[in-house]
N, C-alpha and C positions, 0 to 999 in steps of 0.2 A: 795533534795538539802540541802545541809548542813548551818543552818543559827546560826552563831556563837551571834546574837547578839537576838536571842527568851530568855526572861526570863524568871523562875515563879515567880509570883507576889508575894512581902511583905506581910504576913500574919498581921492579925491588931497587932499593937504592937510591931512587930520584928523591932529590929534594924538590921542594916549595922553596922559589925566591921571592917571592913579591902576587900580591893578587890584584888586582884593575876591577873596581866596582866600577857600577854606571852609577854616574853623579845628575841628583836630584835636580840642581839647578840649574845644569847643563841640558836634561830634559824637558824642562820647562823652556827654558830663552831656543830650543832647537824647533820645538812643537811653536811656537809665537812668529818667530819667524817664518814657517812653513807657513801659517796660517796667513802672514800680509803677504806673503808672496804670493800663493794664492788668491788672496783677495784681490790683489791688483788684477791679476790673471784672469780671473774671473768675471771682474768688471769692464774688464777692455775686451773680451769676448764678447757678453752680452751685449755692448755698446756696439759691436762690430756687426752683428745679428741684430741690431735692431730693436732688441727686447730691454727691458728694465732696466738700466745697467748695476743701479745699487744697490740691487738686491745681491749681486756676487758677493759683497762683503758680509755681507751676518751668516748668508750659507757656507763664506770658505771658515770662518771663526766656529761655525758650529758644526761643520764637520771635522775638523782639526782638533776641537775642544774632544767630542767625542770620542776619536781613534785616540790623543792623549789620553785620557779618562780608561779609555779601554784595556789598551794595550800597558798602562805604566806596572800593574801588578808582574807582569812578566821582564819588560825593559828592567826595572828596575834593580831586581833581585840577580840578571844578569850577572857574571863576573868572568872575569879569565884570570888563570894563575899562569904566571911564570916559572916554570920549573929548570933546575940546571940541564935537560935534556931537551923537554921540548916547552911549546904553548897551551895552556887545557882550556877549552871555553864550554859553554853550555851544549846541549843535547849532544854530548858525548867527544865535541867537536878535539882534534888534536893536531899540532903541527911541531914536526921535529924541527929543531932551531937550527942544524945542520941542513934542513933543506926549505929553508925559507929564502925562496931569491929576492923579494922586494918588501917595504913598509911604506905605506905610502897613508899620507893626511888625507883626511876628507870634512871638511868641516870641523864637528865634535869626535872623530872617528880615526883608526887606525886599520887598516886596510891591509889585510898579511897576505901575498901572493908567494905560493912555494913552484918550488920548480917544476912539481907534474902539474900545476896551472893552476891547482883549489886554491879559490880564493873565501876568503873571512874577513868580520868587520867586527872590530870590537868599539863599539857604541858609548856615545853618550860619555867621553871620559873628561874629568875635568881638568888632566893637563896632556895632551893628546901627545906633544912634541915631547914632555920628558916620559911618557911613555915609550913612544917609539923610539926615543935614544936608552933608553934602558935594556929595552930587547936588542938592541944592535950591538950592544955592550958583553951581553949575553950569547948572541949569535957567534962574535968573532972565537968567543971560547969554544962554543957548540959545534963550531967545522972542524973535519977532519979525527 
């Protein structure tokens, strides 16, 4: 089960710089968008198979309504702290800022790739870029 709210514990001495919640209306326009994309998707499937085609659209809107609906209790309550040592995100997740080689955008998303390869996604943020310039801000101090 997915527990958005497990952390790993403050190391002695680390601070808390800043925390990254996942933003409400960023979930919403990201889930909307999934859903017409899908629907187009879906419709030009069926059409290509011969079957119904308009039906793709109320099925992609209501399974996307759904998985939203589902999923937002845990999306939501999400967060990652920035700490002056490393990154802390949910179900325990951690990345020293000293060995974060990449940030990368994804959408609504910040994308943290460290040097032994694990990669993390910090969701749903409502300003992704001054996010990931904030941790880069962070990082240059964290090396070395």
């Amino acid at each position: 089960m997915y527990e958005p709210q497990t952390r790993a514990p403050l190391k002695d001495g680390e601070q808390v710089i800043a925390r990254f919640d996942a933003d409400r209306a960023t979930y919403i326009r990201d889930h909307v968008v999934m859903a017409a994309v899908l629907a187009v998707g879906a419709m030009v499937a069926l059409q290509l198979m011969g079957e119904v085609w308009w039906v793709g659209a109320p099925a992609a809107l209501l399974a996307i309504g759904v998985r939203a609906f589902y999923l937002a209790s845990d999306d939501l309550t999400a967060y990652w702290e920035l700490t002056d040592q490393r990154l802390l995100g949910p179900q325990g997740r951690a990345a020293r800022l000293a060995e974060i080689k990449e940030l990368r955008t994804l959408g609504s998303a910040v994308q943290i790739i460290t040097d032994a390869g694990d990669k993390h996604l910090m969701k749903y943020l409502a300003d992704k870029n001054g996010t990931r310039d904030q941790i880069e801000r962070h990082m240059a101090g964290g090396r070395g």
